[in-house]
N, CA, C and O atoms as a DFTB+ gen file, in Angstrom:
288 C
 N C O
     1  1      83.537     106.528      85.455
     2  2      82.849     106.583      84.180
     3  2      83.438     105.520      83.265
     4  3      84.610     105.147      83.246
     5  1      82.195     104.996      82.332
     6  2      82.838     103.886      81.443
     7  2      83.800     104.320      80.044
     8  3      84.039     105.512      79.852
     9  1      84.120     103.676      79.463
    10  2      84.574     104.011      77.908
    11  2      83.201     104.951      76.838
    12  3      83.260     105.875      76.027
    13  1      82.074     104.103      77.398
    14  2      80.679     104.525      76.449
    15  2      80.326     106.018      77.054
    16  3      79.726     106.914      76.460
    17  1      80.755     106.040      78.139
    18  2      80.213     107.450      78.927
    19  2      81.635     108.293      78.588
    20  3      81.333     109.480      78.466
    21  1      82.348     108.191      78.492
    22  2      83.414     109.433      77.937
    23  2      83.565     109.667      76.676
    24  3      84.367     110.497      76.248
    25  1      82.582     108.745      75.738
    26  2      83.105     108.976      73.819
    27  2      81.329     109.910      73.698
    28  3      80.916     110.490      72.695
    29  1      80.681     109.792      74.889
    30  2      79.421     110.335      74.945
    31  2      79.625     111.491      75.137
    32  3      79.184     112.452      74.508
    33  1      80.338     111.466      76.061
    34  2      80.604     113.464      76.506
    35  2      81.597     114.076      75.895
    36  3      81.738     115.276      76.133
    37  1      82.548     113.393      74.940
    38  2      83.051     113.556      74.198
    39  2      82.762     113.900      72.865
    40  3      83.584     114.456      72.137
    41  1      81.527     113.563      72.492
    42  2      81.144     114.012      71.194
    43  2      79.846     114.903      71.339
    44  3      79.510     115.712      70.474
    45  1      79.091     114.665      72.601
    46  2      78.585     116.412      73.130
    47  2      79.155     117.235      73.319
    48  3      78.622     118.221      72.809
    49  1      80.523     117.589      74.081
    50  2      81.386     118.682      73.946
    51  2      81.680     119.252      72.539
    52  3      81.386     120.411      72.247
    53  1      82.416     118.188      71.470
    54  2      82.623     118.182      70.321
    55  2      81.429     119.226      68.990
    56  3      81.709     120.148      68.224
    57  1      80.318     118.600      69.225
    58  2      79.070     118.961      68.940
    59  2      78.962     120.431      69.213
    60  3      78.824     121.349      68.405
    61  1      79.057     120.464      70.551
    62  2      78.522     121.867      71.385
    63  2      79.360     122.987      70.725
    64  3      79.197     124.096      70.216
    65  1      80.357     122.091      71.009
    66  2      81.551     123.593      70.651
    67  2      81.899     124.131      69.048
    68  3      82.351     125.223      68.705
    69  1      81.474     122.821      68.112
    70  2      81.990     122.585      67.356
    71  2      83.551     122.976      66.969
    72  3      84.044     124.000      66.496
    73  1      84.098     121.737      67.369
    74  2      85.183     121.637      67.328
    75  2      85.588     119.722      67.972
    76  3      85.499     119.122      69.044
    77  1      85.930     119.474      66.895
    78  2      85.817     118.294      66.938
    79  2      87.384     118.010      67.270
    80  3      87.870     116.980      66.804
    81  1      88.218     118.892      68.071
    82  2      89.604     118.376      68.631
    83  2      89.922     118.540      69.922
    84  3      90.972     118.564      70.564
    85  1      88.627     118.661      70.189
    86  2      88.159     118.085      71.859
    87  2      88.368     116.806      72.334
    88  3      88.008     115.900      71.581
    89  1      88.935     116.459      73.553
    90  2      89.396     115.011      73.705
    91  2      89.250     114.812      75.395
    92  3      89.980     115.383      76.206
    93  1      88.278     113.987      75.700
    94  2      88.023     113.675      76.826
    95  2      88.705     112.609      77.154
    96  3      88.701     111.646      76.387
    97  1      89.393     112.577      78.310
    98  2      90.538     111.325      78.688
    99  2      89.795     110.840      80.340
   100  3      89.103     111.488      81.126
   101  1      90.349     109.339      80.385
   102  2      89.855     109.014      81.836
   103  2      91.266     109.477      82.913
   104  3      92.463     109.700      82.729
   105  1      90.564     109.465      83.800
   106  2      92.095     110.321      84.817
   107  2      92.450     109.002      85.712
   108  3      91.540     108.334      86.203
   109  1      93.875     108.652      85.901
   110  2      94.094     108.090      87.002
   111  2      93.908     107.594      88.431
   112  3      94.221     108.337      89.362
   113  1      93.436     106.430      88.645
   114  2      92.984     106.361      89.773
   115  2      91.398     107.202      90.331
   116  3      90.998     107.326      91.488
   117  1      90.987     107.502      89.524
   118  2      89.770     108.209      89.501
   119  2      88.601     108.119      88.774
   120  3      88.752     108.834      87.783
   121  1      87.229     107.470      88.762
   122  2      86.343     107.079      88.123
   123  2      85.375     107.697      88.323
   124  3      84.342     107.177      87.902
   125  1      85.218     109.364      89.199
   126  2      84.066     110.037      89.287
   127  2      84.279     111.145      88.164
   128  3      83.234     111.740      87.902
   129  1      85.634     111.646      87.287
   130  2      85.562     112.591      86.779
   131  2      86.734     112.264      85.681
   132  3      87.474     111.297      85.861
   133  1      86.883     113.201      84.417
   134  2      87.390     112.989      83.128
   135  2      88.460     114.028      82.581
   136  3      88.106     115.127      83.008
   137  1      89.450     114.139      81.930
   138  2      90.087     115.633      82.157
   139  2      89.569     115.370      80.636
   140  3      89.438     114.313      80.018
   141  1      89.247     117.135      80.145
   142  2      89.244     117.696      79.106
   143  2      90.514     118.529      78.745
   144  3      91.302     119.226      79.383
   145  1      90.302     117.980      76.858
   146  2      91.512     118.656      76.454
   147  2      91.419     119.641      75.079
   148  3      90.284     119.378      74.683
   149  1      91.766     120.247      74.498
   150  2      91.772     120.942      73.305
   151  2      93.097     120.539      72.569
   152  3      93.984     121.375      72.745
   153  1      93.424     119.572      71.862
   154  2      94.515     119.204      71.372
   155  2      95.534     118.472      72.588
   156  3      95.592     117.330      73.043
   157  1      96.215     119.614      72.831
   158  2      96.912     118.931      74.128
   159  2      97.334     120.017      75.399
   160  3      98.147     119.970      76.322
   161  1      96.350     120.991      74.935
   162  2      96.196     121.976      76.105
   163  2      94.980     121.145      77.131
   164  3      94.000     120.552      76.680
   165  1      95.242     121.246      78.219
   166  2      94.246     120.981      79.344
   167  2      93.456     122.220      79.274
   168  3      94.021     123.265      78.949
   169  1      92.126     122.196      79.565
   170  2      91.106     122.612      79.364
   171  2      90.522     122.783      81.296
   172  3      90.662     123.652      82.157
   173  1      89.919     121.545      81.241
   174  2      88.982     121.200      82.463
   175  2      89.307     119.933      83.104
   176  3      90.279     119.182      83.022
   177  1      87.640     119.895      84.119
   178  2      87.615     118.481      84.545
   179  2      85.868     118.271      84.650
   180  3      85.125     119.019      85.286
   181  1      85.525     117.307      84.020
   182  2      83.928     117.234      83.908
   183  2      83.823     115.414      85.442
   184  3      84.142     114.227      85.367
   185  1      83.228     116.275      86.503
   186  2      82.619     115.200      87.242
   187  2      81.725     114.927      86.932
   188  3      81.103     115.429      85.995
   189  1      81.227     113.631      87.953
   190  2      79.506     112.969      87.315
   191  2      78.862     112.825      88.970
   192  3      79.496     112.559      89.992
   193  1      77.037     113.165      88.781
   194  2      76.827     113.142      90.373
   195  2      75.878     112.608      89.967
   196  3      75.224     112.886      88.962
   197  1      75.703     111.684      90.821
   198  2      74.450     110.270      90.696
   199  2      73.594     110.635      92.083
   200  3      72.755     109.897      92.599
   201  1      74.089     112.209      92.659
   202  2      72.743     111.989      93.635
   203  2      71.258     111.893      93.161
   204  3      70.739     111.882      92.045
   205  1      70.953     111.852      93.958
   206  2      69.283     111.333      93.826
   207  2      68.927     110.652      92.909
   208  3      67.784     110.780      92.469
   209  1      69.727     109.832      92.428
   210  2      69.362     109.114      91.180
   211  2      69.532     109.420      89.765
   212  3      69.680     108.681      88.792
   213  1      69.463     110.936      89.908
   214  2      69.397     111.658      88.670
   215  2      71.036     112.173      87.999
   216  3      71.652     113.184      88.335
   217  1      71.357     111.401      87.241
   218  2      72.598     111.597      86.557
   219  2      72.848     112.957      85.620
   220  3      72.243     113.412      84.649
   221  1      74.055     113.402      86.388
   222  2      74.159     114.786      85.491
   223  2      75.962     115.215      85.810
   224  3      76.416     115.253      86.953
   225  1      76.503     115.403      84.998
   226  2      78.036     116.260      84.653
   227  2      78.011     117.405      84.755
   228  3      77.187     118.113      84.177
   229  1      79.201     117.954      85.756
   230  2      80.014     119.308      86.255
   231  2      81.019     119.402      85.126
   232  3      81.451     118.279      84.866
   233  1      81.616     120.480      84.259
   234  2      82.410     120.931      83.865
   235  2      82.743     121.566      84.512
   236  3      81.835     122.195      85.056
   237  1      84.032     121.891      84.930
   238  2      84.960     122.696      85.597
   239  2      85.811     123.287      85.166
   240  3      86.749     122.497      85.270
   241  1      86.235     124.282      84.668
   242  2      87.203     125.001      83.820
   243  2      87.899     126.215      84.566
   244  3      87.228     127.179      84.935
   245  1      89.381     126.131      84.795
   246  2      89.478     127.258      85.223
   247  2      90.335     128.400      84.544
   248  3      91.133     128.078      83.663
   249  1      90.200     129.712      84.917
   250  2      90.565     130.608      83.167
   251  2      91.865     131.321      84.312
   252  3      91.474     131.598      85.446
   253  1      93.534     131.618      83.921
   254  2      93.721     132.183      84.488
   255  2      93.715     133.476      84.297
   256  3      93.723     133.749      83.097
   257  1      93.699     134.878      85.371
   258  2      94.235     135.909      85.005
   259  2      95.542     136.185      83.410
   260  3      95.711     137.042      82.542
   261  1      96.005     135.217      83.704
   262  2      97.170     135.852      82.274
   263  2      97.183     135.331      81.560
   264  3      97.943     135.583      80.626
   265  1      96.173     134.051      81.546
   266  2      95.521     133.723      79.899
   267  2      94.527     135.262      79.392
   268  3      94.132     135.584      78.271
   269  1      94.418     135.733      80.292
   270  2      93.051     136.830      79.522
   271  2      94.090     137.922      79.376
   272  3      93.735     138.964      78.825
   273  1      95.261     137.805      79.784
   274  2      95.876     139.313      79.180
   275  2      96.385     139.125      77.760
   276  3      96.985     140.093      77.292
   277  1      96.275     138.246      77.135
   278  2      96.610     137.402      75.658
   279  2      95.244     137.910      74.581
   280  3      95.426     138.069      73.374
   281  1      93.868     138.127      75.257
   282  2      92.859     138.859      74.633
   283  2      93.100     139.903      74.707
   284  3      93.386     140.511      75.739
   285  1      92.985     140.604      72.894
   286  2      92.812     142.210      72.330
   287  2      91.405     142.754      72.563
   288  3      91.120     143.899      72.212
């Protein structure tokens, strides 16, 4: 993904969530997918799939068990 394609999904996340301290970073050695962040907690990983022509992004997020024992 380019610079223009991560300040893009970067300010749709931003938008979506509202919360504008969302921060999409490019990952190392890797140009199919982006890590998401919330300040400087890791969040996710949003891939990109160009099959069939038709361009579209995976968010991937994973929640653990003992982050949810922290919810009342």
């Amino acid at each position: 993904m380019n610079h223009p394609e991560i300040i893009k999904l970067q300010k749709f996340l931003q938008q979506k969530f509202g919360n504008r301290n969302i921060d999409v970073r490019p990952r190392n050695k890797q140009n199919d997918s982006v890590e998401v962040y919330l300040g400087e907690e890791f969040l996710g990983l949003i891939y990109v799939d160009d099959e069939d022509g038709d361009r579209s992004y995976n968010f991937q997020m994973a929640i653990l068990d003992v982050d949810l024992d922290e919810i009342h």
